[in-house]
Residue, then its C-alpha position, 0 to 999 in steps of 0.5 A: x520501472x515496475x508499476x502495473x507489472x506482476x512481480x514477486x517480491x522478496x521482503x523482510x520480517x525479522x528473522x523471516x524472508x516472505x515471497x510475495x506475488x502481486x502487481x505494482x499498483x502504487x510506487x511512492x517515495x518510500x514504499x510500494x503497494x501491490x494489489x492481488x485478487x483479494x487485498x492490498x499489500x504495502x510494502x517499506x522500500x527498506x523490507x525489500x530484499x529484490x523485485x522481479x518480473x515473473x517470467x512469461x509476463x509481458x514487459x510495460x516500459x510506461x504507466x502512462x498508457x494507463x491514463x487517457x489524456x484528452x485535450x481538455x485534461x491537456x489544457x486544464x493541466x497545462x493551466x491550472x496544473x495543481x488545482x486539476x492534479x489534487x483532483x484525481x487520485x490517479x494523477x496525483x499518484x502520477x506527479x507526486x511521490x507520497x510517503x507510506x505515512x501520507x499515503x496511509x491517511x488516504x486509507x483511514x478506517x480500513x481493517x488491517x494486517x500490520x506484520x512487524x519483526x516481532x508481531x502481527x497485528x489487527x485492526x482498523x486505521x484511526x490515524x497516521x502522523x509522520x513516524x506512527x500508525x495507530x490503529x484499533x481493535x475491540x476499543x484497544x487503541x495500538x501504536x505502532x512505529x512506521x519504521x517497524x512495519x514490515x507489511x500492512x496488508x488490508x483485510x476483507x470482512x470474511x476475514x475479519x469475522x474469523x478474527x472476531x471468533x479467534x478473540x471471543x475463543x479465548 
């Protein structure tokens, strides 16, 4: 109900509730994505104590104003519906609900902020299977299990390059 909308939402990290101000750009089987003006942020439906519309905002009651159907799509979805949908990301975000795991492949080599409970960490997607993500920074490969991510969140290369200079601190 809340896709294209600014929310807040309040989520889970360990002993730690965040507030976290976006819109709802993708809403898959287990997980939602918001977008801000510098990142993504993904978000496991288990993590989420509530969702709200800010306030002041106008209430949208149909993502599909978003995509424009001409005849030509109406026809070529209407005969051949599977070959036209895996053909746009946008459509395909439409009539199928992904996993967070499924959905994370499509965003492979992307640097990333990963909170769990316990930790935060940094790197660069290399691979998703069905309960893992594995990620690397400074040719060190990490593990981490999907149902102890709390957010990922994506990192823009300002940011990247200030983590580059923490590392070499130490």
């Amino acid at each position: 109900m809340k896709r294209n909308q600014k929310v807040v939402i309040y989520s889970e990290s360990g002993e730690e509730t965040i507030r976290t101000i976006g819109k709802v750009n993708t809403i898959g089987r287990d997980f939602v994505m918001l977008t801000k003006l510098n990142e993504r942020i993904w978000f496991p439906y288990y993590t989420i104590k509530s969702a709200n519309i800010l306030t002041g905002t106008p209430n949208f009651t149909d993502s599909h104003q978003y995509i424009i159907y001409d005849n030509d799509l109406k026809r070529k979805l209407l005969y051949n519906f599977g070959e036209t949908v895996l053909k746009r990301e946008e459509l395909i975000r439409q009539f199928y609900e992904e996993s967070l795991a499924t959905h994370l492949k499509s965003w492979r080599s992307m640097w990333v902020k990963i909170r769990t409970g316990k930790e935060t960490i940094y790197g660069k997607i290399q691979n998703v299977d069905r309960d893992q993500l594995q990620i690397s920074f400074l040719n060190k490969m990490v593990d981490v299990k999907l149902k102890h991510i709390s957010s990922v969140h994506s990192i823009r290369l300002v940011s990247l390059l200030s983590l580059f200079e923490k590392k070499q601190l130490r």
